[in-house]
N, C-alpha and C positions, 0 to 999 in steps of 0.2 A: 956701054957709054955712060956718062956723067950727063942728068939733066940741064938741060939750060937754063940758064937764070938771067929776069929781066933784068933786075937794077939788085946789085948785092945789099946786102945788108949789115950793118955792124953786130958782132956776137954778143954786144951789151950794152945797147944803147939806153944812157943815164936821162929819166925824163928832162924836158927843157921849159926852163923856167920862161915864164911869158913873157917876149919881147914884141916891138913892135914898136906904133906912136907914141902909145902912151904907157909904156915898163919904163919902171927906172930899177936900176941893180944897185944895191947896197954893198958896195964892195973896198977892198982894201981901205978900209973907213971914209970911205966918199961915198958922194950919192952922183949915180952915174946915166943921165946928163947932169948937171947940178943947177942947172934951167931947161926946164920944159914947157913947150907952150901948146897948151889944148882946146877946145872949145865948149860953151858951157854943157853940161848934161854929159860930157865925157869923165870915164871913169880909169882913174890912175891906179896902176899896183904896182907896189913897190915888194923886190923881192934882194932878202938879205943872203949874200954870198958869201959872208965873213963869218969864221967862228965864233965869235963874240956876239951876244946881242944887242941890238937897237932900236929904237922907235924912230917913228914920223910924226914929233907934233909941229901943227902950225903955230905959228908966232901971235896969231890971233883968236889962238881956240879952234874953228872950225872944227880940226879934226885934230884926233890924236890916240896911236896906235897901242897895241899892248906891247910889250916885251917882244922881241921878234928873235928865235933863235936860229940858227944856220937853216938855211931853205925856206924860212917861214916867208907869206908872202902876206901885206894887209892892204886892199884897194877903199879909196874913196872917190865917190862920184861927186862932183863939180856943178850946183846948181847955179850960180852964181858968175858972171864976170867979175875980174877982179886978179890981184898980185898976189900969192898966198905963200910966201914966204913959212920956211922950216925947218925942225934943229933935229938933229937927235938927241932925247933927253936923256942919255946916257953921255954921249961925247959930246959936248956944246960944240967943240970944233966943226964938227962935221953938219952943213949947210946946205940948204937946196933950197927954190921955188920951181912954183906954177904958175904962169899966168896965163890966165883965163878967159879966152875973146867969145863975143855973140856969137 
C-alpha cells in the first residue's frame, strides 16, 4: 500500500518573499501598495520582484536603500510619526509612501 499523506506538498517550493502589513513588492516597476499605512516603531521591507534594479529613497533622507537586485529585500524601521513619501532613484517614475501613525 502507498503511505498516507497529511497535507501534500509541492516538489519545489520557491521561498516566499515577506508579505504581510507591512511588505511592499517592487514589481513590474511599481511599488505595490504604493501607500502604506503603519504605526511608529514598525518596520517596513521592501522586496524587489523585477529584474532590474531599484532603490527606496525617501524624499526627505530618512532612509535610503542600496542598489537592490531581483529578490533583494531592504527594511526600515519607522521611529517617527509622519508621511514619508519615496522614489526609486533609478526610475524617478516609480513612487510610493508610508504614513506613519502613533
Amino acid at each position: 500500500g502507498m503511505p498516507a499523506m497529511s497535507a501534500p506538498m509541492p516538489a519545489s517550493a520557491p521561498a516566499a518573499p515577506p508579505v504581510g502589513p507591512d511588505a511592499v513588492l517592487i514589481k513590474n516597476f511599481a511599488f505595490v501598495p504604493a501607500a502604506l499605512t503603519v504605526k511608529v516603531g514598525d518596520t517596513v521591507t521592501w522586496t524587489n520582484q523585477d529584474g532590474e534594479p531599484h532603490t527606496v529613497s525617501a524624499d526627505g533622507g530618512q532612509f535610503h536603500s542600496p542598489g537592490m537586485d531581483a529578490n533583494a529585500t531592504y527594511s526600515y524601521t519607522f521611529a517617527a510619526a509622519g508621511t514619508y513619501d519615496y522614489v526609486c532613484s533609478v526610475h524617478p517614475f516609480m513612487r510610493g509612501s508610508v504614513v506613519v501613525t502613533p
